[in-house]
N, C-alpha and C positions, 0 to 999 in steps of 0.2 A: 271270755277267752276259754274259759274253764269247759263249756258247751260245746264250741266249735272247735274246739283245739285239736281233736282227732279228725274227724268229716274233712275237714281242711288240710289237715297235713296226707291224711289217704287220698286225699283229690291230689293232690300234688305230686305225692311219691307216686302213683299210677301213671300219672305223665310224665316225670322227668325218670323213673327205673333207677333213682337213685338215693335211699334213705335219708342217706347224709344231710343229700343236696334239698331235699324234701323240706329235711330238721329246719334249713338253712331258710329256705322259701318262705316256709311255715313261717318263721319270726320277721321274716321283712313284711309279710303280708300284716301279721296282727299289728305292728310298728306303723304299717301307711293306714291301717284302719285307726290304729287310736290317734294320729295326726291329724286325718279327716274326719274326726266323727262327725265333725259341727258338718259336713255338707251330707250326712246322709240325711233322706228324706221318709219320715215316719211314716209314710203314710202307704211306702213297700215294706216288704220282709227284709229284713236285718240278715238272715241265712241271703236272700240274692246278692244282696249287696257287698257282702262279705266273699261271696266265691267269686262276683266279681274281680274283685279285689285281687283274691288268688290267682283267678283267672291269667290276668292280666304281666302279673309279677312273673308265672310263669311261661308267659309265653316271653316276656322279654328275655326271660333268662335262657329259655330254649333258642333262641334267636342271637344271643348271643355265644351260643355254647357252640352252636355250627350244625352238619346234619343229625337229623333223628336217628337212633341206632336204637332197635329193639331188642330188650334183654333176651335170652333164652331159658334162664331158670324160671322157675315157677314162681308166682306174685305170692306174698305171705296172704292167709286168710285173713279176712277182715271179720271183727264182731258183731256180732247184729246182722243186721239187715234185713229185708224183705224178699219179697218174691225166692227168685231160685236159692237164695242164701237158707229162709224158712226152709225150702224142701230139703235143703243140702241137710241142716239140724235136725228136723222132724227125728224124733224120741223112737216112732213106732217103726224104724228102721233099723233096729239095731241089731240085726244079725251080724256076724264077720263079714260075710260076702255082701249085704247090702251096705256094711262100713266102706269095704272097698272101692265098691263100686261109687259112692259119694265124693269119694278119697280122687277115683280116676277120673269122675265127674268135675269134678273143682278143677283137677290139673288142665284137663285139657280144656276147660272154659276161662280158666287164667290163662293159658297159651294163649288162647284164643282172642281175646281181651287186650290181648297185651300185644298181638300182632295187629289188630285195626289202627287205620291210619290214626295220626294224633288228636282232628279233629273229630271223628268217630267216637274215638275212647273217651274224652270228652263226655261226650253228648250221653254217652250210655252208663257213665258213671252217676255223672248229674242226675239221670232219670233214674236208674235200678238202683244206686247207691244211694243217692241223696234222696231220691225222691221229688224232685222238685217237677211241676208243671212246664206242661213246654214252652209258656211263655215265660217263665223264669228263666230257662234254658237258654233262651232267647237273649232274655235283657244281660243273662251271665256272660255269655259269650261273646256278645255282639253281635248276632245272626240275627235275619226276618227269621220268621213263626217258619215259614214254609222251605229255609231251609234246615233249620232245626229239624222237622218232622222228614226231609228227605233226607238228613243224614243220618239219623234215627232208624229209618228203613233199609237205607244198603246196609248200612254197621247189624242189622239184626240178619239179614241176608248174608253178609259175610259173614256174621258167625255161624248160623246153619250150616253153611257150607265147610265151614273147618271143622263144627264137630262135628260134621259126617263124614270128611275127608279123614277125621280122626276114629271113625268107626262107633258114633254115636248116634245113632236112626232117632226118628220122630220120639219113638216111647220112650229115647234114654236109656238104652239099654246096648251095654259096649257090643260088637260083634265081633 
C-alpha cells in the first residue's frame, strides 16, 4: 500500500477533480485489492492489476455521480515523474523568467489535461504518469491494444492544439 498509495490516488483524483472523493476512492480501491488478492495472477504486474482495480472503482463511481464536469482551476503538481515533469524540474533552468515560464507551462498543460475527454485523461496519465506499456494500458482499462494507442493519439493531438490555442508553439515557448 505504502508504494502505490500515491500513483493511485493521483490516478483517481485526475479523473474524478475531486480530492476528497479521490481520498475516498483510494481506500475502497486498496480495501477490494486486499479482498481479492488470492485472485491476482503472478505472473502480471501487481501495478496493472492494482490500477485496474482503481480503474474500475472509479468509473463506477463516475457513473454513479452523473455527467462529467471539468474543473477549471489548476491540477496540484505531482512529484516525480518523467518526461515533460523531468523538463518542467530540470535544475539548469533556473532563471526567474525560465521559472515562470515552467510555472505557465505546467498551468496550461494541467488545463489542458484536465479538459480531455475522461477516457483520454486516462490513457495519458497511465502512460506519461505511470508509465505503464500500452498493453498494460490496455489490460487496465479494458480497451484492445489499438484503441489504447488511437486514444493515445487524438489525446496528444488535443493537447497540441490547446497549448497552441493557449499560445504555446512547437519550441514551448509562450507567445
Amino acid at each position: 500500500m505504502e508504494r502505490f498509495q500515491r500513483p493511485v490516488f493521483t490516478l483517481i483524483a485526475r479523473m474524478v477533480g475531486e480530492p476528497a472523493t479521490a481520498e475516498d476512492l483510494a481506500q475502497e480501491t486498496f480495501l477490494k485489492a486486499f479482498r481479492r488478492l488470492a485472485t491476482y495472477d503472478r505472473e502480471r504486474r501487481f501495478s496493472s492489476w492494482l490500477f485496474k482495480i482503481a480503474h474500475n472503482t472509479t468509473l463506477d463511481h463516475l457513473r454513479r455521480r452523473g455527467p462529467e464536469t471539468v474543473p477549471l482551476e489548476r491540477p496540484e503538481d505531482d512529484e516525480g515523474g518523467g518526461g515533460l515533469a523531468a523538463v518542467l524540474a530540470d535544475e539548469s533552468l533556473r532563471s526567474p523568467e525560465a521559472a515562470a515560464q515552467r510555472g505557465d507551462l505546467a498551468a496550461a498543460l494541467g488545463a489542458a489535461v484536465g479538459a480531455l475527454r475522461p477516457e483520454y485523461r486516462e490513457i495519458v496519465l497511465l502512460r506519461y504518469q505511470e508509465g505503464l506499456a500500452y498493453q498494460e494500458i490496455a489490460e487496465v482499462a479494458g480497451l484492445p491494444l489499438g484503441t489504447v494507442k488511437t486514444h493515445l493519439h487524438r489525446a496528444r493531438r488535443e493537447l497540441m492544439a490547446a497549448l497552441g490555442a493557449a499560445g504555446w508553439g512547437p519550441e514551448g515557448i509562450a507567445g
